[in-house]
C-alpha positions as CSV (number, residue, x, y, z in Angstrom):
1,X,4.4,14.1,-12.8
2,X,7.6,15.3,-14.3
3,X,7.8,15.5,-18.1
4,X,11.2,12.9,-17.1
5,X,8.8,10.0,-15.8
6,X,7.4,9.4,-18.9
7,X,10.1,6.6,-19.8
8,X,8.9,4.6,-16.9
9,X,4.9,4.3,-18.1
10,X,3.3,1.9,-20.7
11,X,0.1,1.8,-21.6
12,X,-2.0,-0.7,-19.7
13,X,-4.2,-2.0,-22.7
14,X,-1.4,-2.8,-24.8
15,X,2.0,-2.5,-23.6
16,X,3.2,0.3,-25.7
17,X,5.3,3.6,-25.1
18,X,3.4,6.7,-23.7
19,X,3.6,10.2,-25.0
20,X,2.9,12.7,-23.2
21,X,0.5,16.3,-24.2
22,X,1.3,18.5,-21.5
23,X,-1.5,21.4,-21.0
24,X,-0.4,22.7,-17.6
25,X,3.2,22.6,-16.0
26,X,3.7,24.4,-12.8
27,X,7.8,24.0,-11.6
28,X,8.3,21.6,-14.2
29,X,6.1,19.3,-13.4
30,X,2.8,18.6,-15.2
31,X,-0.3,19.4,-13.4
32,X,-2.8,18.6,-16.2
33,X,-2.4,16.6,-19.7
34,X,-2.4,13.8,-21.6
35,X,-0.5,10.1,-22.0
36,X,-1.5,8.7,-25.6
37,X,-0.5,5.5,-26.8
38,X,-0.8,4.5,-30.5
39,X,-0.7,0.3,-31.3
40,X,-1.9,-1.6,-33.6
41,X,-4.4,1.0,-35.3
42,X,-5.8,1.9,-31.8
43,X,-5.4,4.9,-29.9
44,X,-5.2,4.8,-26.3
45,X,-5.3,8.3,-24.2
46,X,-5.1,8.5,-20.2
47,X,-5.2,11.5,-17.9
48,X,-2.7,13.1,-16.0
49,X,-4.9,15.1,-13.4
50,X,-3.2,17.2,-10.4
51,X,0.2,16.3,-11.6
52,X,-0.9,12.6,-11.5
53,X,-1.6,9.9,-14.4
54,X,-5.0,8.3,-14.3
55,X,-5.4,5.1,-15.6
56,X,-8.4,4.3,-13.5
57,X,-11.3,6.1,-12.2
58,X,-11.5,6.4,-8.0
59,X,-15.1,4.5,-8.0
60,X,-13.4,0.9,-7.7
61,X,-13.6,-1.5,-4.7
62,X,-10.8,0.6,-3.1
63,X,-13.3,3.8,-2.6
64,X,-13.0,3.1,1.3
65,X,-9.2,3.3,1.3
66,X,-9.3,6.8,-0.7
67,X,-11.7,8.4,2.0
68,X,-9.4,7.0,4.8
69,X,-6.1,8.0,3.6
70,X,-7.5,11.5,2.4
71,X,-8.8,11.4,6.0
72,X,-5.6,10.8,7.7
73,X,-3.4,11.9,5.3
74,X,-0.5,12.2,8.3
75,X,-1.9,9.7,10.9
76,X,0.9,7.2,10.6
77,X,4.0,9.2,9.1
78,X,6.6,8.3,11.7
79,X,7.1,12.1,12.3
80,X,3.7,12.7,13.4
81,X,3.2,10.1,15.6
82,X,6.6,10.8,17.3
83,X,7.3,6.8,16.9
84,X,9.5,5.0,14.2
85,X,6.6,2.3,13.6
86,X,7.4,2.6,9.3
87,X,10.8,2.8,9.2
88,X,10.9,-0.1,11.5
89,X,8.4,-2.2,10.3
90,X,10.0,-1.1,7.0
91,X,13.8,-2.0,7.1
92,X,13.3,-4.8,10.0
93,X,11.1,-6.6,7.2
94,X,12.5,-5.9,3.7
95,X,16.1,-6.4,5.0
96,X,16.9,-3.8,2.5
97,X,19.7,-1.2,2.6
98,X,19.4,2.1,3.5
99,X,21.3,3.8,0.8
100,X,19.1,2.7,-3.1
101,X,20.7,5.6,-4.6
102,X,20.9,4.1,-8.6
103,X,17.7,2.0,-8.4
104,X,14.2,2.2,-9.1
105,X,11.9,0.9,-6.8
106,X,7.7,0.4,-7.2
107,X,5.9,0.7,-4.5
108,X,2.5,-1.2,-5.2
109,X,-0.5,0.2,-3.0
110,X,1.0,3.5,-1.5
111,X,-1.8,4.2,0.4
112,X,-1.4,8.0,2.3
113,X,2.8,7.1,1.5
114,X,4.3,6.3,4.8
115,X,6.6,3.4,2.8
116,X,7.0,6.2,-0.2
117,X,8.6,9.0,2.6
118,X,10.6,5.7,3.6
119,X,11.6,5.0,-0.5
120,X,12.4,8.9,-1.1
121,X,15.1,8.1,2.0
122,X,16.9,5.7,0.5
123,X,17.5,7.9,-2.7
124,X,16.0,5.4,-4.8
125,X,13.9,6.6,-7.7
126,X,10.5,5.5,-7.0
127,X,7.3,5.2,-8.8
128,X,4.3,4.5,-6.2
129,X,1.0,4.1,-7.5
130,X,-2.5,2.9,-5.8
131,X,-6.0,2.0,-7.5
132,X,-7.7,4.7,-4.8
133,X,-7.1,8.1,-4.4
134,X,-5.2,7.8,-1.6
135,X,-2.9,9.2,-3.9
136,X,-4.2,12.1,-3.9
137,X,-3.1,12.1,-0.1
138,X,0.6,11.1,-0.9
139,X,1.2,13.8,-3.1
140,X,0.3,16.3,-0.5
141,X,3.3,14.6,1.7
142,X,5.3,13.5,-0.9
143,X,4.6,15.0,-4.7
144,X,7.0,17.5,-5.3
145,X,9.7,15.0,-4.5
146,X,12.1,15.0,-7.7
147,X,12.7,11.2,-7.6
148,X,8.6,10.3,-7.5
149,X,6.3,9.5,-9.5
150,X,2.6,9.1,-8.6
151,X,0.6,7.2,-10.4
152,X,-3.2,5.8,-9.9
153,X,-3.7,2.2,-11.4
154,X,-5.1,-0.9,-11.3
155,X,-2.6,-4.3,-9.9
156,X,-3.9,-6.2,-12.6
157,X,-3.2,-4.2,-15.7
158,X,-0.5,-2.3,-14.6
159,X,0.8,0.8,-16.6
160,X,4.4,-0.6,-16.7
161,X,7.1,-2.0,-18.7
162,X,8.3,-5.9,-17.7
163,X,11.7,-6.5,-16.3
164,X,11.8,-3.0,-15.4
165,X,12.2,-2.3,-11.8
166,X,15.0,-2.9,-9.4
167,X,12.4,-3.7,-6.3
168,X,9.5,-4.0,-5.8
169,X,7.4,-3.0,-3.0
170,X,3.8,-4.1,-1.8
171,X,2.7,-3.8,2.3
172,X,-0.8,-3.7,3.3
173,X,-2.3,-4.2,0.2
174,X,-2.6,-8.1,-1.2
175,X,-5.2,-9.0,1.4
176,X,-7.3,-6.4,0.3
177,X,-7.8,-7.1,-3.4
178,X,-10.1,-9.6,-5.1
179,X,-7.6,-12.3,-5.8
180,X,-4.6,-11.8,-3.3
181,X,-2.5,-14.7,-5.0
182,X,-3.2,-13.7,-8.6
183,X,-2.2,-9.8,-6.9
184,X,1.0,-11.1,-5.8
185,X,2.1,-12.8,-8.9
186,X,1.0,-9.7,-10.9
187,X,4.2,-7.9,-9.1
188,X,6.6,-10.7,-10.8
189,X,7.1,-9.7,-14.4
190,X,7.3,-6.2,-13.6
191,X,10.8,-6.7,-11.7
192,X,14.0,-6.7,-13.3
193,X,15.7,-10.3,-13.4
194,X,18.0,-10.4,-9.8
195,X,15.3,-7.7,-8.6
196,X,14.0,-7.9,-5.3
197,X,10.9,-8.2,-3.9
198,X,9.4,-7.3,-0.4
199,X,5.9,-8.0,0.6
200,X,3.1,-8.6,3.4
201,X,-0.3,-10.3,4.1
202,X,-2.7,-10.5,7.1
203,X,-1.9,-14.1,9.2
204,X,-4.5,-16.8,8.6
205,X,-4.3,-18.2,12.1
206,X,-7.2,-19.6,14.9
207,X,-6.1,-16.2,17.1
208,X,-5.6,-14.1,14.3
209,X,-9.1,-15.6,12.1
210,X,-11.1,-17.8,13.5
211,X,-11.1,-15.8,17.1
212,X,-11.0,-12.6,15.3
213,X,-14.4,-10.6,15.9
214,X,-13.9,-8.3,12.8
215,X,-14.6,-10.6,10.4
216,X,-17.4,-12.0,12.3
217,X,-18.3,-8.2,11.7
218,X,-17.4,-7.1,8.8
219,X,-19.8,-9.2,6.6
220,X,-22.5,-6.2,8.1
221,X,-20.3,-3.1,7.9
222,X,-18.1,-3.4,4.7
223,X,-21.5,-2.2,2.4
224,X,-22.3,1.0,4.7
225,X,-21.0,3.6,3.5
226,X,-17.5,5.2,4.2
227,X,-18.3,8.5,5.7
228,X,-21.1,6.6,8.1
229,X,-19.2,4.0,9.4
230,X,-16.4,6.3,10.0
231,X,-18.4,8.7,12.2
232,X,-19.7,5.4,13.7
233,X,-16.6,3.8,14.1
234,X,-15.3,7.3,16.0
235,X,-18.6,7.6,17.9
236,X,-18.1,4.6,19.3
237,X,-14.5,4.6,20.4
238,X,-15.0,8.0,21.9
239,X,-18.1,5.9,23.8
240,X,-15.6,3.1,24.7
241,X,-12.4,5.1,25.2
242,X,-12.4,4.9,29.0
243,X,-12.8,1.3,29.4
244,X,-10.1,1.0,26.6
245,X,-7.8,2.9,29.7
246,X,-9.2,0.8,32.4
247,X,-8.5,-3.1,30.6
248,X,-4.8,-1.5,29.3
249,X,-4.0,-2.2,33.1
250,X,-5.4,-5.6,33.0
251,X,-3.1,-9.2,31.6
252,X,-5.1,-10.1,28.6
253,X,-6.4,-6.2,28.7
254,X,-5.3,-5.9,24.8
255,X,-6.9,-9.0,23.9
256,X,-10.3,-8.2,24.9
257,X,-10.0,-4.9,23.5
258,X,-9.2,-5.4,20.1
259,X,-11.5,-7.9,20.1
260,X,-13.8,-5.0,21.3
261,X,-13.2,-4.0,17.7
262,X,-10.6,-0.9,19.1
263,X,-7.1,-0.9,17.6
264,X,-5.2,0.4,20.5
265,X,-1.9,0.7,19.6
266,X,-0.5,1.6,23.2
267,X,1.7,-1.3,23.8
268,X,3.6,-0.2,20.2
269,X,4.0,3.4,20.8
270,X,3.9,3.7,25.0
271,X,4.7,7.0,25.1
272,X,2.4,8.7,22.7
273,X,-0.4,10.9,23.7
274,X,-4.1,10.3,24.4
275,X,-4.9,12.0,21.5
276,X,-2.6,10.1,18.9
277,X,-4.0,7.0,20.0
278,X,-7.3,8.0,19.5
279,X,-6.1,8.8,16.0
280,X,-4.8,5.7,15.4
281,X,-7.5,3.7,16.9
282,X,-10.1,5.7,14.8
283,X,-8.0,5.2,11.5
284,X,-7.6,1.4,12.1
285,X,-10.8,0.7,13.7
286,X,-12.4,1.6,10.5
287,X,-9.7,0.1,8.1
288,X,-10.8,-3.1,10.1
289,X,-14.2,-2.7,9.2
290,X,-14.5,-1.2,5.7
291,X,-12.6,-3.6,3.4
292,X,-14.5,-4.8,0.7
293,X,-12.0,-7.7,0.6
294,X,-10.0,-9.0,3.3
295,X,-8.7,-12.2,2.8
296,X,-5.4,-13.3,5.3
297,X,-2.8,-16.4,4.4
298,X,-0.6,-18.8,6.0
299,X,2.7,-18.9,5.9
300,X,2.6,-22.0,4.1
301,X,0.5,-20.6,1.9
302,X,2.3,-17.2,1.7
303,X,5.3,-19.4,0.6
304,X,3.5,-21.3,-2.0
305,X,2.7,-18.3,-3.8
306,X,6.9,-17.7,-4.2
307,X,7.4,-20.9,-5.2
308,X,5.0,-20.5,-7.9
309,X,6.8,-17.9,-9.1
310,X,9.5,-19.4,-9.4
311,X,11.1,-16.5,-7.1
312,X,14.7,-17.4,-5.3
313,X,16.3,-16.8,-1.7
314,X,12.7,-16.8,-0.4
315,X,12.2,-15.9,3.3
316,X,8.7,-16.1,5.0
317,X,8.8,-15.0,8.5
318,X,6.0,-13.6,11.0
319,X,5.9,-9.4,10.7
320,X,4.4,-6.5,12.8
321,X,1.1,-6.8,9.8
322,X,0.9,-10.6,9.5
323,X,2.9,-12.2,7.2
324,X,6.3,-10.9,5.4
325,X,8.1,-12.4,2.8
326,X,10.9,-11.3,0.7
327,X,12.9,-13.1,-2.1
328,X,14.6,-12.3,-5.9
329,X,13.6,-13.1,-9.3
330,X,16.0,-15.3,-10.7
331,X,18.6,-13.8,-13.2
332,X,17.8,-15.8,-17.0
333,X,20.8,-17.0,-18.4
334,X,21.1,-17.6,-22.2
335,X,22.9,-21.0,-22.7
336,X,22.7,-20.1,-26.8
C-alpha cells in the first residue's frame, strides 16, 4: 500500500481512523507494517503484509478461491486470452464510462483482478479488496499501480468509511458468500449519496438450477480439498477433452457438455487455442465445483434486494454471469 491510502481505511471493529507504523517501504510503498486504531479505550492493530493490509486471516470459507486465483493468476486477463471477455462483460454491464478520472471506485471481491486491470483503465482511484488471498494474485498483475489499493477483508465488516465511494463494484462474488442478500446490502452505506452501483449474481432458473448437474454435485465435492479436486477436476477434463471436440460439432453439443461438468468456453472465444480453452475449462470446471456457498437468484428477486435498499434508477437485466443489476443511491436532501 502507499503511505497515501491510508485516508481511505477505517477500522473494521469500530469505525475509527487508521494510523499507519510503517516498518518496510520499498518505492514508496509499504511492504510490511502496522494500521492501529485507538477508540473508546481500545486499541485495535491490523497487518499490512506484502504491501497489503490484513484485516482477516486467508483460512475463511473463501480458501478455494485463493488457491484458484493464485493458480491462474492470468487465466482470464483479456490480454492473455487474446479475447475482450472482461472489458466486455465489464462496460456492456455497468453501463459505465470509460474515462473515471476524479472518482474512487471499490471493487468488492477482486478475485485474480481482471475488473481491477479494467478500473485502473478508467483512471479511477480504486481500492479492491477480497476476503481470500486471491489478492495476493492481483497484486502480482496489478500492485504497483499508483491509483490501487489492495486490501484483504471481510464483506461484512468492511474496513471502510460510509458515504465514501463514488462506485461501487461487486461481479462474481454475492452468490458465493453465506448470505448473498445481507452481502449485497452490505455494499450500500459504503457508497457516496448519488454513487453508483454495479453488480452480478448466478440466475435462479429450471435451465440454469434445477437442470444444472453441478449442484446436483457439488454437495460431494465442495468439502475435498482444493489442491485434490483440482488435479481431479484437470485429470478428468484431459480424460474427456476429445469428446468435448467431438459434441462442439453437434446442435445441443454445449448443452450436454457443460452438463458434463466441462466449462467449454469455445462458442465465447472461437478463435482461441486448444490450450487456452483447456485453461479455462480447468479454472471454471473447478470454480463450479469448489464453492463452499453457491446460492443463484431471480431477477425478481435480484430486484427485491434494490428495492430494499432503497436504491434508484434500478436496472435488472440478464448478463454473460447470470444476473446484472445496476442502480444509484439516492442523494439525501436536508429540508431543515
Amino acid at each position: 500500500m502507499r503511505p497515501e491510502h491510508v485516508k481511505y481505511l477505517r477500522c473494521p471493529s469500530t469505525g475509527a481512523a487508521l494510523r499507519l507504523d510503517a516498518e518496510e517501504t520499498v518505492n514508496g510503498r509499504v511492504r510490511t507494517g502496522r494500521l492501529i486504531s485507538k477508540a473508546d479505550g481500545s486499541i485495535n492493530e491490523y497487518p499490512v503484509i506484502e504491501y497489503i493490509p490484513r484485516f482477516v486471516t486467508s483460512e475463511n470459507y473463501a480458501t478455494n478461491f485463493g488457491f484458484e486465483w493464485n493458480l491462474h493468476a492470468r487465466t482470464q486477463y483479456d490480454e492473455v486470452s487474446g479475447h475482450k471477455m472482461t472489458e466486455d462483460r465489464f462496460f456492456a454491464f455497468t453501463g459505465w464510462p470509460s474515462n473515471l478520472e476524479g472518482q474512487v471506485v471499490l471493487e468488492a471481491g477482486s478475485g485474480s483482478g481482471r475488473f481491477t486491470e479494467q478500473l485502473l483503465g478508467t483512471g479511477a482511484t480504486v481500492i479492491s479488496f477480497d476476503f481470500s488471498n486471491a489478492v495476493d494474485a492481483n497484486y502480482q498483475s496489478n500492485g504497483t499501480h499508483p491509483n490501487l489499493l489492495l486490501v484483504q477483508g471481510d464483506m461484512y465488516h468492511m474496513p471502510f468509511a460510509r458515504d465514501e465511494f463514488d462506485r461501487v463494484l461487486c461481479y462474481g462474488v454475492l452468490q458465493h458468500t453465506p448470505d448473498p442478500e445481507k452481502s449485497f446490502q452490505a455494499l450500500v452505506p459504503v457508497l457516496k449519496p448519488g454513487g453508483h452501483l454495479a453488480t452480478d449474481i448466478y440466475l435462479k432458473s429450471i435451465k440454469f438450477w434445477l437442470l444444472n448437474t453441478r449442484y446436483l454435485v457439488r454437495p460431494f465435492t465442495r468439502n475435498i480439498p482444493s489442491e485434490r479436486l483440482y488435479w481431479q477436476c484437470k485429470r478428468y477434463i484431459d480424460f474427456m477433452w476429445p469428446l468435448v471436440r467431438l459434441l462442439r460439432k453437434l446442435p445441443l453439443g454445449q448443452a450436454i457438455i457443460w452438463r458434463l461438468l466441462i466449462a467449454d468456453y469455445s462458442t465465447k472465444m472461437p478463435n482461441a487455442n486448444d490450450q487456452t480453452l483447456k485453461e479455462w475449462a480447468y479454472l471454471d470446471t473447478f470454480d463450479m465445483l469448489s464453492p463452499r456457498y453457491d446460492e443463484p437468484q431471480t431477477p425478481r428477486t435480484f430486484r427485491t434486494w434494490h428495492e430494499k435498499a432503497n436504491l434508484t434508477d434500478i436496472n435488472i437485466a440478464l448478463g454473460s454471469n447470470g444476473v446484472a443489476g445496476t442502480a444509484r443511491k439516492p442523494i439525501t436532501v436536508d429540508h431543515t
